[in-house]
C-alpha positions as CSV (number, residue, x, y, z in Angstrom):
1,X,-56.9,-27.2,-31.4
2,X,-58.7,-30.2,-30.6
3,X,-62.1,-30.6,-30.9
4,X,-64.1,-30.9,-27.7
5,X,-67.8,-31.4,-28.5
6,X,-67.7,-34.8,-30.0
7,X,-70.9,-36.9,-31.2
8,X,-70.1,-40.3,-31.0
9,X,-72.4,-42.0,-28.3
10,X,-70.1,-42.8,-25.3
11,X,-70.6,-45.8,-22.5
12,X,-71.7,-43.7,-19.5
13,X,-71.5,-46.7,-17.1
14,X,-74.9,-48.1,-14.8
15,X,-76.5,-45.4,-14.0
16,X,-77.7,-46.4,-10.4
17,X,-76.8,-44.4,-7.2
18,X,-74.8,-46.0,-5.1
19,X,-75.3,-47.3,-1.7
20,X,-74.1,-45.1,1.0
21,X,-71.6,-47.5,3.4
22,X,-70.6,-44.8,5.6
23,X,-72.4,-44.1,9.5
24,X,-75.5,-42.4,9.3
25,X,-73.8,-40.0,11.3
26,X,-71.3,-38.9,8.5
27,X,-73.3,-40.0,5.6
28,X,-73.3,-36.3,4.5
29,X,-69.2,-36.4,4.2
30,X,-68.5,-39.4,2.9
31,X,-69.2,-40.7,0.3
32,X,-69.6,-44.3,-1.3
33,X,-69.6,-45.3,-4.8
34,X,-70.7,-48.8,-6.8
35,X,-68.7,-51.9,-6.3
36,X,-67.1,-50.7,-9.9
37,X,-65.8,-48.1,-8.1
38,X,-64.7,-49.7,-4.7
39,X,-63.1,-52.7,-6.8
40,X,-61.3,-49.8,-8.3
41,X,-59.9,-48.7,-4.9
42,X,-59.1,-51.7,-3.4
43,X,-56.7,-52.3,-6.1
44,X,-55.0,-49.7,-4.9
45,X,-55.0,-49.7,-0.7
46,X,-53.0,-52.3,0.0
47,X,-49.9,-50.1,0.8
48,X,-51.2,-46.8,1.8
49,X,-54.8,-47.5,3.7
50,X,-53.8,-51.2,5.3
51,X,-50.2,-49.8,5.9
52,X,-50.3,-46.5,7.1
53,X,-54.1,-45.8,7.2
54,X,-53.8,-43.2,4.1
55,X,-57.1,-43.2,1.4
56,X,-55.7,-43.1,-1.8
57,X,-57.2,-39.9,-4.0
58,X,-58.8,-39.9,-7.1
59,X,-57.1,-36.7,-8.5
60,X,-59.6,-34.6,-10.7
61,X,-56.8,-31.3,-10.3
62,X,-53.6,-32.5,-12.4
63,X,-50.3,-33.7,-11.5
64,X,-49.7,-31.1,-8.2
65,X,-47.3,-31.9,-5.7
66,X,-49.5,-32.1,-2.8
67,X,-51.2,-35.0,-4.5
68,X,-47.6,-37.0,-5.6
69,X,-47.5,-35.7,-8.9
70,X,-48.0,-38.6,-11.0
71,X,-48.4,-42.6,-11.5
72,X,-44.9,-44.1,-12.7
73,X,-45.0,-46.7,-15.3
74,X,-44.4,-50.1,-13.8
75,X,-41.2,-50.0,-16.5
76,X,-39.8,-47.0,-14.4
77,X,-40.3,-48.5,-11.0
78,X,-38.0,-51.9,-12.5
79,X,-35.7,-49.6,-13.5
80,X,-35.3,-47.9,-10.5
81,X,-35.5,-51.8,-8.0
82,X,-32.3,-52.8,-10.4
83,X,-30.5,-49.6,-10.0
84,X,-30.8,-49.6,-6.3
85,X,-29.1,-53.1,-6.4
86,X,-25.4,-51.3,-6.9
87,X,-23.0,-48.7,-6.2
88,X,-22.4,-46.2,-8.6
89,X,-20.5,-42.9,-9.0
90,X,-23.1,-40.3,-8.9
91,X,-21.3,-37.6,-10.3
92,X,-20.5,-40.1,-13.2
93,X,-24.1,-41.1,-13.5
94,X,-25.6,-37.5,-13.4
95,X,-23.3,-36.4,-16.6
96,X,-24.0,-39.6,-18.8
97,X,-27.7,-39.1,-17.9
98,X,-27.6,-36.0,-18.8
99,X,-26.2,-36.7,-22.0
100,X,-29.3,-39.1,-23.2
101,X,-31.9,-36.9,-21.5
102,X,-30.3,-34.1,-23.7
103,X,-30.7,-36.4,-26.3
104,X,-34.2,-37.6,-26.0
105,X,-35.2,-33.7,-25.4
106,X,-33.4,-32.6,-28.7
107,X,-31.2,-30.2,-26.8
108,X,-29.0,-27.9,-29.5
109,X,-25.3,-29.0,-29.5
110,X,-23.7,-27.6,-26.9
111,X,-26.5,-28.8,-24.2
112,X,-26.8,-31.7,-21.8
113,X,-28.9,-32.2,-18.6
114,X,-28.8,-32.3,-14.9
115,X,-31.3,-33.8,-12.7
116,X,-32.5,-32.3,-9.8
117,X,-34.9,-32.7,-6.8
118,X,-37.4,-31.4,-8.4
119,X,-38.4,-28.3,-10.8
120,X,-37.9,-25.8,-7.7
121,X,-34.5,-27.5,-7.0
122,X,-33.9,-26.7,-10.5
123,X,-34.3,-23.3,-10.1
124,X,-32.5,-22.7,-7.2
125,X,-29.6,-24.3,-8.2
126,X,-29.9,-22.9,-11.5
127,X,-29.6,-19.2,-9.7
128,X,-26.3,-20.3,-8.0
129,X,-24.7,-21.3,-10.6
130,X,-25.4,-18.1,-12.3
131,X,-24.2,-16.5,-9.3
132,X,-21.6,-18.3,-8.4
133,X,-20.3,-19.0,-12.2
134,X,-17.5,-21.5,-11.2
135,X,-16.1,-19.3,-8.6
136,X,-15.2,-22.2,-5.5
137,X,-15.0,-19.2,-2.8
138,X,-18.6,-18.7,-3.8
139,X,-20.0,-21.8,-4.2
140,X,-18.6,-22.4,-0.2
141,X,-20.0,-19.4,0.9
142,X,-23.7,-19.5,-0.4
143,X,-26.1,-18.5,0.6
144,X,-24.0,-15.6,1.9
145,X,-23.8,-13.6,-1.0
146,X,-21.9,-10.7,0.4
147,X,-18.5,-11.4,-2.0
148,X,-20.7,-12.0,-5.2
149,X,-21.0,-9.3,-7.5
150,X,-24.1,-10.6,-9.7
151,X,-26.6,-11.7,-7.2
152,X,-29.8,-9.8,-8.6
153,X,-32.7,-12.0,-10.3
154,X,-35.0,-10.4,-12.1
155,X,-38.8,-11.5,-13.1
156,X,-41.7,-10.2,-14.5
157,X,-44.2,-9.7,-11.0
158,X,-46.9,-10.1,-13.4
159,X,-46.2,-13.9,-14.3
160,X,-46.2,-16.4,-11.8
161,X,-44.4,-15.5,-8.1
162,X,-45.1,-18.5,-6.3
163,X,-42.0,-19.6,-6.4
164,X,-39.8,-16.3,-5.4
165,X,-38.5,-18.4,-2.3
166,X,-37.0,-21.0,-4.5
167,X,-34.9,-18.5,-6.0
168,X,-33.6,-16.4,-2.8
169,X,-32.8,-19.8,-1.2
170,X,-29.3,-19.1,-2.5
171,X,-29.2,-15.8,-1.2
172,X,-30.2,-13.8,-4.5
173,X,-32.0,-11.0,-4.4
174,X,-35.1,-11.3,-6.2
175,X,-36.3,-8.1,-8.1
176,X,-39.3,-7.8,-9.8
177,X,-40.4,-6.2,-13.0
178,X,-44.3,-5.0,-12.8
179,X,-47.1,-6.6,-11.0
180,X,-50.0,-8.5,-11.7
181,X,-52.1,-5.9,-12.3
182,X,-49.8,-4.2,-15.0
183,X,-46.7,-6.8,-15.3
184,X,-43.5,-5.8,-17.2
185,X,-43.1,-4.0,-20.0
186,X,-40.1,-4.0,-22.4
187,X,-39.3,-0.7,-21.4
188,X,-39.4,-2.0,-18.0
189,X,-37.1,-4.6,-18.6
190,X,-34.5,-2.4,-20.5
191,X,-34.4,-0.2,-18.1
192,X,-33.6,-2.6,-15.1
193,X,-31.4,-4.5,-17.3
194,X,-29.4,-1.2,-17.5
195,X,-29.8,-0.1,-13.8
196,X,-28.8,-3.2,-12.5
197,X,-25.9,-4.8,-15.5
198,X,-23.2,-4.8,-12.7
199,X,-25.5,-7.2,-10.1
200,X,-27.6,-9.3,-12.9
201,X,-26.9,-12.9,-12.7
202,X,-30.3,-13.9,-15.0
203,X,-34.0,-13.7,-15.8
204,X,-36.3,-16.2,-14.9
205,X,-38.8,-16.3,-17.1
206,X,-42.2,-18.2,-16.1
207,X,-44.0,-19.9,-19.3
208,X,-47.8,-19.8,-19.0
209,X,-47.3,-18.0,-15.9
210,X,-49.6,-15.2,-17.2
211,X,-52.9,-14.4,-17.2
212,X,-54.5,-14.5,-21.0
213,X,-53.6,-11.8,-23.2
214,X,-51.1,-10.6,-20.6
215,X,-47.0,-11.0,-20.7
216,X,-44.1,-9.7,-23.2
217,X,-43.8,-13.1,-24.2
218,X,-41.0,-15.8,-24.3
219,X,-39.3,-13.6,-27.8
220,X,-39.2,-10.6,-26.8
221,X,-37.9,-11.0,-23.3
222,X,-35.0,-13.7,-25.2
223,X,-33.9,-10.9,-27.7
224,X,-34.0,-8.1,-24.4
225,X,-32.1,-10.1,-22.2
226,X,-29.8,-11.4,-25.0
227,X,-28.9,-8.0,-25.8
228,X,-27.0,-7.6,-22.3
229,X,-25.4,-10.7,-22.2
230,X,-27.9,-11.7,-19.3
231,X,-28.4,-15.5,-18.5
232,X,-32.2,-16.4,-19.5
233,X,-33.9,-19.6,-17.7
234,X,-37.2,-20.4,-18.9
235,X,-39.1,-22.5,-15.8
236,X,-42.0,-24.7,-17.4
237,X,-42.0,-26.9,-14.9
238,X,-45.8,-28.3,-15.7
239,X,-45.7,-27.2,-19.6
240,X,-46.0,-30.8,-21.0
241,X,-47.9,-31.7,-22.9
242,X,-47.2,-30.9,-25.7
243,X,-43.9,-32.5,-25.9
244,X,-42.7,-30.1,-28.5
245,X,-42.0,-28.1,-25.2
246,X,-38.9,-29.7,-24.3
247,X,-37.4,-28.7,-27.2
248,X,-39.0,-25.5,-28.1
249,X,-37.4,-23.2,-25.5
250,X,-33.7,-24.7,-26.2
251,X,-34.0,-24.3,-29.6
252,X,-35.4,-20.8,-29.2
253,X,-32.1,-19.4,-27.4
254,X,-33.0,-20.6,-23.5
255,X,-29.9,-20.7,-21.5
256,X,-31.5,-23.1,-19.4
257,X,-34.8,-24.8,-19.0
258,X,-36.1,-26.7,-16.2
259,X,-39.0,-29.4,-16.5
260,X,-40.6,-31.4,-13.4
261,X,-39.6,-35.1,-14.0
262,X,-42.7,-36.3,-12.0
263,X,-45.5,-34.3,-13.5
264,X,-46.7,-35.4,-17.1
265,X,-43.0,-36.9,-17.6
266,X,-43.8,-39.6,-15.3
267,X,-41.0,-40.1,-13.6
268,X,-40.3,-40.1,-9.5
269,X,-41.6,-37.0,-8.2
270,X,-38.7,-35.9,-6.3
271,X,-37.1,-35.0,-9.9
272,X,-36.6,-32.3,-12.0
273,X,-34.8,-32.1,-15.9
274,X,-32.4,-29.0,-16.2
275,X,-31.4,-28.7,-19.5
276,X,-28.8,-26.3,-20.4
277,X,-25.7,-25.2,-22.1
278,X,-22.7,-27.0,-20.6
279,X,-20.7,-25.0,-18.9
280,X,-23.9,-23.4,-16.6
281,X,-24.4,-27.4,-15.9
282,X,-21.1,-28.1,-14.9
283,X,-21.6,-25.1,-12.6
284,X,-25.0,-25.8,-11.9
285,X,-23.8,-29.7,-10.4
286,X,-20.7,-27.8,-8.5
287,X,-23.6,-26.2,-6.8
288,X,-25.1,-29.4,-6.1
289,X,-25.2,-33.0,-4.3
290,X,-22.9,-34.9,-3.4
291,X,-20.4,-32.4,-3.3
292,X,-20.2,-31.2,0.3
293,X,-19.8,-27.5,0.5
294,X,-22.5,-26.7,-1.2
295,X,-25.7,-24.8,-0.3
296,X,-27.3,-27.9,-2.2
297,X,-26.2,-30.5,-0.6
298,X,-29.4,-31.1,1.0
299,X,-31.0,-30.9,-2.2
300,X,-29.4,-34.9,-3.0
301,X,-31.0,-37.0,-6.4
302,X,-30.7,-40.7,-6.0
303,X,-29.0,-42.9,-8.0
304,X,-32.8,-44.7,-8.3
305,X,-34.8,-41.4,-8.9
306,X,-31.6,-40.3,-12.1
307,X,-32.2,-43.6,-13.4
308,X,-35.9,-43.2,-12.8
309,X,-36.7,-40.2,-14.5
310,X,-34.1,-41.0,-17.4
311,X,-36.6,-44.4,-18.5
312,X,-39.7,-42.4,-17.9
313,X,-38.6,-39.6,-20.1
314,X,-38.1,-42.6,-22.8
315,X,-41.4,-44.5,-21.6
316,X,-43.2,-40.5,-22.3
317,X,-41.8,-39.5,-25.8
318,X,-42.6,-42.8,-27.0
319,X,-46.4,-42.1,-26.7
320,X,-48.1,-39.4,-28.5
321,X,-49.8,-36.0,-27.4
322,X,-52.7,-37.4,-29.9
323,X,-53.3,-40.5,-27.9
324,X,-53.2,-38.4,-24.6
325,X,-55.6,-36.2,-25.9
326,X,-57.8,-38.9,-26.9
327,X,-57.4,-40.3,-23.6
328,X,-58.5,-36.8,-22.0
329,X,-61.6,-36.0,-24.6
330,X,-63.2,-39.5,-23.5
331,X,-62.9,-39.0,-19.7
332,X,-64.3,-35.5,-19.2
333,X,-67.1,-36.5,-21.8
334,X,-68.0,-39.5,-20.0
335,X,-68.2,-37.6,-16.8
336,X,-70.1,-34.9,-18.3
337,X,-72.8,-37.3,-20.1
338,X,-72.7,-39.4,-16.5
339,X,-73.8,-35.5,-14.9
340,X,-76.4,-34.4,-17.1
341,X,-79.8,-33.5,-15.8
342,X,-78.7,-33.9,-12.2
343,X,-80.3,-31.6,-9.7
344,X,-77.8,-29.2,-8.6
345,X,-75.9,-28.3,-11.7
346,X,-76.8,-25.5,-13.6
347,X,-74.4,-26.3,-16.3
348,X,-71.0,-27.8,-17.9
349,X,-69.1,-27.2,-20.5
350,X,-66.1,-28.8,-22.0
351,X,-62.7,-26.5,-22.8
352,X,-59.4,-25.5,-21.9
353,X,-58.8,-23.7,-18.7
354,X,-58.3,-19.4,-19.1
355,X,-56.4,-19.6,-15.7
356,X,-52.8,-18.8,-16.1
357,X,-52.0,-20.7,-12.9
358,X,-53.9,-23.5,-14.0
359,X,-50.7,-25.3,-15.8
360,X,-50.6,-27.2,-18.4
361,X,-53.7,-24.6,-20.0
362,X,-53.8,-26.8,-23.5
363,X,-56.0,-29.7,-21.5
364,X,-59.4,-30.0,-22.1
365,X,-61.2,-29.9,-18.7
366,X,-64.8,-30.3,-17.6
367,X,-66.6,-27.1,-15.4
368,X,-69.1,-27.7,-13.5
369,X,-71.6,-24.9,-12.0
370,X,-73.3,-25.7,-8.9
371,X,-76.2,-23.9,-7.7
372,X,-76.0,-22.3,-4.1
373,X,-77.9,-25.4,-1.9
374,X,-78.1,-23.3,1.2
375,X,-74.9,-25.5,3.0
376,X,-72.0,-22.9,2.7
377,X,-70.7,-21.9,5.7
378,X,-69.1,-18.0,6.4
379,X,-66.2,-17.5,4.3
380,X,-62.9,-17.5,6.9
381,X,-60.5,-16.7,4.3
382,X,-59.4,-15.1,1.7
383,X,-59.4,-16.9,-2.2
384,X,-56.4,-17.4,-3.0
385,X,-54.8,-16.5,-6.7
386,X,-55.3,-19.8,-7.9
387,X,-58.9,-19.1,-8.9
388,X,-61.4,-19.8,-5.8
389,X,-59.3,-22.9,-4.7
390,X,-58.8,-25.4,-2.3
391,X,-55.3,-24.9,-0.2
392,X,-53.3,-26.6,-2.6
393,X,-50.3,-27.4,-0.4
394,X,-53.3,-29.5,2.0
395,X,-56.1,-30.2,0.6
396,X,-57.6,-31.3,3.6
397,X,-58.1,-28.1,5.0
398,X,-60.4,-27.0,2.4
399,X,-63.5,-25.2,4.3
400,X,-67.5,-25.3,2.7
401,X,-67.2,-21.5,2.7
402,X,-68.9,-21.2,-1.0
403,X,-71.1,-23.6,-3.1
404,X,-67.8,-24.8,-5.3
405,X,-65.9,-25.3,-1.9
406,X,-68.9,-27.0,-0.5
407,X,-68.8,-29.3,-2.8
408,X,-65.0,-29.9,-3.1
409,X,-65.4,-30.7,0.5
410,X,-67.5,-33.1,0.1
411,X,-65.5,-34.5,-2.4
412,X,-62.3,-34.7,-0.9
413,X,-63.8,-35.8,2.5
414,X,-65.6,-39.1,0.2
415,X,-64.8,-42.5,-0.2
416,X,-63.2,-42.6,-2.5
417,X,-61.8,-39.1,-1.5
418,X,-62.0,-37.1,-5.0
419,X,-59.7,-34.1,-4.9
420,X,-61.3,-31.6,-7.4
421,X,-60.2,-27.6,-8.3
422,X,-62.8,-24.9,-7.8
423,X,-62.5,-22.0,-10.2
424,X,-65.1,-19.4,-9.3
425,X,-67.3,-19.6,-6.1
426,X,-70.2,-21.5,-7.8
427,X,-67.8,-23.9,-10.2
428,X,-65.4,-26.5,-10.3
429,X,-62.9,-28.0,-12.6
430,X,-62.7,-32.1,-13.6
431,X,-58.9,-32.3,-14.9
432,X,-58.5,-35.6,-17.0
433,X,-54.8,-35.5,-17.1
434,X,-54.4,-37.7,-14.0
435,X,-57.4,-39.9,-14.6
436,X,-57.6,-43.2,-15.7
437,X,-60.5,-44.4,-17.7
438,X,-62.1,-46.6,-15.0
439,X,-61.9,-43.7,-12.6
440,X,-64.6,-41.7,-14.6
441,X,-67.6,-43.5,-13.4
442,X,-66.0,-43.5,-9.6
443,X,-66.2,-39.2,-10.4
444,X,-69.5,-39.4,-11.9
445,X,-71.0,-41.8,-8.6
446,X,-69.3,-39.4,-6.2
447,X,-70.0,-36.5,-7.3
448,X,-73.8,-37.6,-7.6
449,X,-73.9,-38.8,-4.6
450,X,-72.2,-35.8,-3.0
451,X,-75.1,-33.3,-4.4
452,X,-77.7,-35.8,-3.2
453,X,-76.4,-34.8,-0.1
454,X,-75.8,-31.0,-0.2
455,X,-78.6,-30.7,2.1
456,X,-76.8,-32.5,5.2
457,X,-73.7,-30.6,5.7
């Protein structure tokens, strides 16, 4: 594990508050940071703010959707301008693709790679091609599942549900095994395995999707399933790093595993990496776009975004997990050494989230307790599963209802807007995974500045 309590002196940036730009009238929203800072954002306006009037973010949460997932390497975005410069076959071009991304990932023999519209395309065509198995008359007929005999899904309701939707949108039925409060046993499992061995086209197995200490675990549900012949997708969408994840479920007897090509990957975020043995591929791209009598037609991949995610897989397994980490140990103790002794923390500490939901959990971030200023307004809804959070599908629409909210408003409403996750009612969370290095002191000023001001909301 690495260490996160390092001694080496580290260069906080100037120290000075910033001057507030903003009207006097919103001065208690928005807030301004140093011309470090600004020069920082600037740099980055040009399309979004001057364009279509959009603030870029400074993301503090991690590679979510609702954000854009991640920053592609300027290598990926010239490989994607020269691919969209010809014609190509793209049924051609998904199964050579697939071959090298099953290459780069170390697939077993036996595997290749599909990509998809993202992870949750991933699943859902995943679920029809375990449903549909190569069966034409059922791929033109989904989602109407009426003439399919194994149609059932099965999960463990104590992992992660979030995405239940994804994998009905084929018409599958969607069972679950247990509940988040007491999720599935093996006993559970065998038993529905055997209730249900006519209907079962697969498991779908969430990884990290459980709370700590909680979950039968990737082994023993592989070796349950396996014993009744029953299809077994592993959905790790935001499990890298480490990168010995996209080989470790393959190699461990996954039927099929499913990535997002534009979280830590790097790649566009309108991808997703199935990887899988070939023949539930082939059936997987039947399912699929372009062909036209498919219940995945909409879902189409571009000729750009296959090419795309292809170079940023190669641009991502050429760095190392060590240099990320690096990366990450420096931001969040720069930020937490920019923080100290500021008036409206009570403390920080450095370590990896205990969330299940918070995805990938191996990342060092920084928490931050705030002390209750007074500002928080009447709680109007409920917290949702993903600790005390912010709406993570809009982020906007985050309401001062606690002192961690409060100040995540503030944040988020800034200039720079800084989008940060709360994890209790009094705390937030600084994820360095999306962070650059510049962007620490641009965290450090707003955040300063944003609990200078709790007393204005």
């Amino acid at each position: 594990m690495h260490a996160y309590n390092r001694t080496s002196e580290i260069d906080v940036f100037s120290s000075c508050m910033p001057r507030c730009l903003c009207p006097a009238s919103t001065c208690h929203i928005h807030v301004s940071v140093t011309s470090l800072g600004s020069a920082h954002v600037d740099s980055m306006d040009d399309i979004y703010a001057k364009k279509f009037g959009v603030r870029p973010v400074i993301n503090c949460i991690g590679t979510m959707t609702a954000l854009g997932g991640s920053r592609m390497d300027p290598s990926v975005c010239e490989a994607m301008q020269k691919a969209s410069r010809h014609y190509v076959d793209i049924n051609e071009l998904q199964r050579k693709a697939g071959e090298r991304i099953a290459k780069l990932a170390r697939a077993p023999n036996g595997y290749t790679a599909y990509v998809s519209s993202g992870a949750s395309s991933g699943l859902a065509l995943s679920v029809a091609a375990c449903m549909t198995r190569g069966v034409t008359t059922h791929v033109r007929r989904l989602p109407n599942t009426r003439s399919v005999t194994g149609r059932v899904v099965l999960i463990d309701g104590g992992s992660d549900t979030r995405w239940n939707q994804s994998l009905a949108t084929s018409g599958a039925v969607v069972i679950e095994l247990g509940s988040q409060r007491s999720p599935m046993t093996r006993m559970d499992l065998e038993s529905a395995l055997q209730a249900h061995k006519e209907s079962i086209s697969c498991f779908v197995f969430f990884a990290g999707g459980y709370r700590e200490g909680a979950g039968l675990g990737f082994d023993v549900i592989r070796a349950t399933t396996s014993a009744y012949q029953c299809v077994l997708i592993v959905d790790a969408a935001a499990q890298l790093p480490p990168r010995s994840n996209l080989w470790r479920w393959t190699h461990g007897g996954a039927d099929i595993v499913i990535f997002s090509g534009g979280k830590e990957i790097g790649g566009p975020q309108t991808t997703g990496i199935v990887l899988g043995r070939r023949e539930l591929i082939r059936w997987i791209a039947q399912n699929g776009s372009p062909n036209e009598l498919t219940f995945g037609r909409p879902m189409k991949t571009s000729k750009e975004s296959i090419v795309g995610v292809t170079v940023a897989l190669e641009i991502f397994l050429r760095r190392s997990d060590e240099a990320d980490f690096e990366r990450y140990e420096w931001i969040v103790s720069v930020i937490k050494k920019g923080l100290q002794g500021l008036t409206g923390i009570r403390s920080m500490r450095i370590e990896c989230p205990k969330d299940a939901q918070i995805q990938p959990n191996i990342i060092p971030h920084l928490f931050i307790e705030v002390a209750d200023s007074g500002d928080s307004q009447a709680v109007v809804r409920q917290d949702s599963v993903y600790g005390h959070s912010a709406d993570h599908g809009d982020l906007l629409a985050i309401e001062p209802s606690s002192p961690a909210r409060t100040l995540a408003y503030k944040l988020i409403h800034g200039n720079p807007p800084v989008a940060v996750n709360t994890t209790s009612l009094t705390e937030i969370s600084v994820n360095p995974q999306t962070l650059k290095r510049e962007e620490a002191s641009v965290v450090v000023q707003s955040i300063r500045l944003a609990l200078k001001n709790q007393s204005k909301l």
